[in-house]
C-alpha positions as CSV (number, residue, x, y, z in Angstrom):
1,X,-25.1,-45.6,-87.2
2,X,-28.8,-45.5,-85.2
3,X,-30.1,-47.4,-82.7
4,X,-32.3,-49.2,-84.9
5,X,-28.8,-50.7,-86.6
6,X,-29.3,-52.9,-82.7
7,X,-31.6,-55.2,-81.1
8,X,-34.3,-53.9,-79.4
9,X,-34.7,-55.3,-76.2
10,X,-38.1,-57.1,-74.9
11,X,-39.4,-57.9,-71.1
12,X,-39.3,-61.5,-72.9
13,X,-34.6,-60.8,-73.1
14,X,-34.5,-59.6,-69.6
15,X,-33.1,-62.9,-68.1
16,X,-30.6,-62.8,-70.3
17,X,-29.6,-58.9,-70.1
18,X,-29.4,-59.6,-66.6
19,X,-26.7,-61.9,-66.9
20,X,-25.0,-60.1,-69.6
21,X,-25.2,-56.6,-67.1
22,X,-23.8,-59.4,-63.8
23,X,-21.0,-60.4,-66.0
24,X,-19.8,-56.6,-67.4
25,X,-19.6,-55.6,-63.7
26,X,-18.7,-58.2,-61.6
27,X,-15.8,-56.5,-61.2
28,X,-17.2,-53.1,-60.5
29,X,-16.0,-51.5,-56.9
30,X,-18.8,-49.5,-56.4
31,X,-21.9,-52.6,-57.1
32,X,-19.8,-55.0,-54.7
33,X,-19.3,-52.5,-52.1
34,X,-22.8,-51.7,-52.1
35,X,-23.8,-55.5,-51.8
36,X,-21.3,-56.9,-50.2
37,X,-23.1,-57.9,-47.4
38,X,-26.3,-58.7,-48.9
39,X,-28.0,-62.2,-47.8
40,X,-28.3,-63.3,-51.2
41,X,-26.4,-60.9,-53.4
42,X,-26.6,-62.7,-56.9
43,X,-30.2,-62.3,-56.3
44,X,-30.3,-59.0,-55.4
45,X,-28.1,-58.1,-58.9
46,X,-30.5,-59.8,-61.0
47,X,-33.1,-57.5,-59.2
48,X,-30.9,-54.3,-59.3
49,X,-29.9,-54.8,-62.7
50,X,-33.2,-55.9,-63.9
51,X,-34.3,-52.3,-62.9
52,X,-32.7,-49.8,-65.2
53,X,-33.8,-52.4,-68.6
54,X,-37.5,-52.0,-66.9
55,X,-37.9,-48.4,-66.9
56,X,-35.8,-48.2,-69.9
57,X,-38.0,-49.8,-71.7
58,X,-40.9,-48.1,-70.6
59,X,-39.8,-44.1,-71.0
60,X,-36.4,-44.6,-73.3
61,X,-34.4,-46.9,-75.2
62,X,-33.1,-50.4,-74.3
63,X,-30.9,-52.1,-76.6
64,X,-28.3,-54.7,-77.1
65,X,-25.7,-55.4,-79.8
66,X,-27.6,-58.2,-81.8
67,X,-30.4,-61.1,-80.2
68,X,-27.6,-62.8,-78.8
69,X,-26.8,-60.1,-76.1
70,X,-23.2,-59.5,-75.7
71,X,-23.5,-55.9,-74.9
72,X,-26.1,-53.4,-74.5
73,X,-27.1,-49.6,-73.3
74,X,-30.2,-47.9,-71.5
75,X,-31.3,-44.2,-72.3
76,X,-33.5,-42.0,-71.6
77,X,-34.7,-38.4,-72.2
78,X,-33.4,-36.3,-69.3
79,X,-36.8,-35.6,-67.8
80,X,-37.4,-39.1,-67.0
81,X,-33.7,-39.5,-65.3
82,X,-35.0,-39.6,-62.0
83,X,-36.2,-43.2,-61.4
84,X,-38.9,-41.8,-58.7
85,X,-41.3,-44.6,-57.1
86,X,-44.1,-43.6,-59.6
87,X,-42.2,-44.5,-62.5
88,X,-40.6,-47.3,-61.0
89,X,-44.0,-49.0,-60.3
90,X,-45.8,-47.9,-63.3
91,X,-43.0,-50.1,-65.4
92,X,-42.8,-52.8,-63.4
93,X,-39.4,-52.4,-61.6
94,X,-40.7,-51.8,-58.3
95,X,-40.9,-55.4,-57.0
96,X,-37.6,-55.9,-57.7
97,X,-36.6,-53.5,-55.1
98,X,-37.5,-56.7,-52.8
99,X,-34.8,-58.9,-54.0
100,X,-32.1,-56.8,-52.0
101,X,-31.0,-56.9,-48.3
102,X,-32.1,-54.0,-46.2
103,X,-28.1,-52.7,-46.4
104,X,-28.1,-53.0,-50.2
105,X,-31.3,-50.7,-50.5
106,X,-29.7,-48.6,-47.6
107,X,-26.1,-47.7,-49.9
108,X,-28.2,-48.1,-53.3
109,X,-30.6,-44.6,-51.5
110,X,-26.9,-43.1,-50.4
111,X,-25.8,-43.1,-54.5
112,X,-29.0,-42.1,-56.1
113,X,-29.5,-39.5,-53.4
114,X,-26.1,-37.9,-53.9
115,X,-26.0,-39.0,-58.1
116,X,-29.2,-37.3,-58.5
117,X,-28.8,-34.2,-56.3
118,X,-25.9,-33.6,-58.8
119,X,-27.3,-34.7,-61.8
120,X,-29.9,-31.8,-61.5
121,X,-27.7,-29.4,-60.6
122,X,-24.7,-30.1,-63.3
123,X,-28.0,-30.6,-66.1
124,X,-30.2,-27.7,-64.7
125,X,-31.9,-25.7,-68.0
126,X,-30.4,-28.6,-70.5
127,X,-32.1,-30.9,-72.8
128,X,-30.4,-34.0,-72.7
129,X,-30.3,-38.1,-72.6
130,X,-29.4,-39.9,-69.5
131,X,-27.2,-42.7,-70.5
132,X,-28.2,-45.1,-67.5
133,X,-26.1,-48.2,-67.8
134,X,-24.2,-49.7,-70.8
135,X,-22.3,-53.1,-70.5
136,X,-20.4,-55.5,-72.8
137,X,-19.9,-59.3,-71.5
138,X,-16.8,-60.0,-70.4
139,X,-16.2,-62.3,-73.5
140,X,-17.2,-60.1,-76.2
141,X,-14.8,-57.1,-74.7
142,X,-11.9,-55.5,-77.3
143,X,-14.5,-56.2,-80.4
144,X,-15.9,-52.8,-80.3
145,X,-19.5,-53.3,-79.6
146,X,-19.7,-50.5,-76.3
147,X,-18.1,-48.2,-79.1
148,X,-20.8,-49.4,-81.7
149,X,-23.8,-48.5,-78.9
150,X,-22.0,-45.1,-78.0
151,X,-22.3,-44.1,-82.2
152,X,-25.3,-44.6,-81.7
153,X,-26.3,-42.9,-79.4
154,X,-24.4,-40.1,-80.3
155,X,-25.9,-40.2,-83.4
156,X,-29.2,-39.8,-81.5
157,X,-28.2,-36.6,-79.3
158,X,-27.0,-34.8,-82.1
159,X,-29.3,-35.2,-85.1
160,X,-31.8,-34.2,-81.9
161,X,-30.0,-31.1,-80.8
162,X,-29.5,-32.6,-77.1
163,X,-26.3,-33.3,-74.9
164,X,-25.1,-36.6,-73.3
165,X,-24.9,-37.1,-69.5
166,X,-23.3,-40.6,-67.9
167,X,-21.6,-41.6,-64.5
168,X,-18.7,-43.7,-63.8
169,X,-17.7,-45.5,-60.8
170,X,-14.5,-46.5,-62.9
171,X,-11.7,-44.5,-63.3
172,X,-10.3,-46.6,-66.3
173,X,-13.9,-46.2,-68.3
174,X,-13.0,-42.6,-68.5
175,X,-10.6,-42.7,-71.7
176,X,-13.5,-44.6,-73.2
177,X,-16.2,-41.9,-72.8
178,X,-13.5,-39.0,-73.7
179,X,-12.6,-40.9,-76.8
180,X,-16.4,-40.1,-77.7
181,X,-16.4,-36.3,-76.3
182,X,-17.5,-36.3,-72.9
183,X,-15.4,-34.5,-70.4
184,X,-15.6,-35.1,-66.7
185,X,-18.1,-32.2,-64.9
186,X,-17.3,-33.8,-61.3
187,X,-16.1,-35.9,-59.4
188,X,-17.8,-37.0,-56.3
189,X,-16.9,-39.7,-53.6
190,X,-20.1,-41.1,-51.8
191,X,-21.1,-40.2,-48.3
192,X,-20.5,-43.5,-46.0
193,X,-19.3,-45.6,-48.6
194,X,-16.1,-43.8,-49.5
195,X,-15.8,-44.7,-53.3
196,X,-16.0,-42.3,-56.1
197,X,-18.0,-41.3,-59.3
198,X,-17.0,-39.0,-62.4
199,X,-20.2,-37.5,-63.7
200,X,-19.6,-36.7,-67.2
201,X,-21.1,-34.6,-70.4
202,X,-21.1,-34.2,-74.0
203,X,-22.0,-31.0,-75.1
């Protein structure tokens, strides 16, 4: 199965990916540590999530499981994993940087710090695709669909010669991504905020 077997997402679905992203992790530890304390944090999601569909759009791959939007994914090619400020403005996600409290943005530059620092170092002298977020609604969970977006992408990193690299901030996700070949390369607990992360890879 290929990507092009999904929905391709548009600027015109992002409402809508938003709220299927908020409702995949609104039980996620490390997302409501980092904005616990934010002034207006369902705000500040809809701005955080918003980013990673932005930029995917723009230098990957943004899909989701049909037009209705029950689950979706972001890659992109390893060189464009670091979201720097460049790339973040010239796809449109920088303003929505302004949508979080100054302690949101404060722990959100703690984790890409620290996630991209490793990310380099784990990836150095490897072509590969940064798997950037992937997320099924809570009410289309247990029908298959993140396993359905994984094939895919698989499909993608093999016909094109190139590994897969992800993080998790959950320790149950990880039988999920070993059930499609990753293996865990690290795992990292973040400075100040004391929660973990399991970097992993498929060769």
């Amino acid at each position: 199965m290929s990507a092009s077997s999904f929905y391709r997402l548009t600027k015109e679905d992002i409402p809508r990916a938003v709220e299927c992203l908020k409702d995949a992790f609104k039980d996620d530890p490390l997302w409501r540590e980092v904005f616990k304390n934010d002034p207006d944090k369902d705000n500040a999601l809809s701005g955080f999530f918003t980013c990673p569909l932005l930029y995917g759009m723009k230098y990957g791959k943004a899909y989701a499981s049909s037009p209705d939007i029950e689950a979706l994914a972001v890659w992109v090619p390893g060189r464009y994993a670091d979201m720097t400020m460049w790339r973040m403005l010239r796809c449109g996600a920088l303003r929505y940087g302004t949508k979080m409290g100054k302690e949101s943005m404060s722990n959100l530059s703690i984790v890409s710090k620290q996630l991209g620092a490793e990310r380099k170092r784990l990836m150095k002298n490897k072509p590969y695709v940064y798997l950037t977020i992937i997320g099924v609604s809570s009410a289309a969970q247990g029908k298959g669909l993140g396993s359905k977006l994984m094939d895919a992408i698989k499909e993608e990193c093999s016909r094109e010669g190139l590994r897969l690299y992800l993080e998790t901030e959950k320790e149950n996700n990880l039988p999920f991504y070993e059930k499609h070949g990753l293996t865990v390369k690290k795992k990292i607990v973040f400075e100040k905020i004391n929660l973990p992360m399991w970097l992993m890879e498929r060769s």
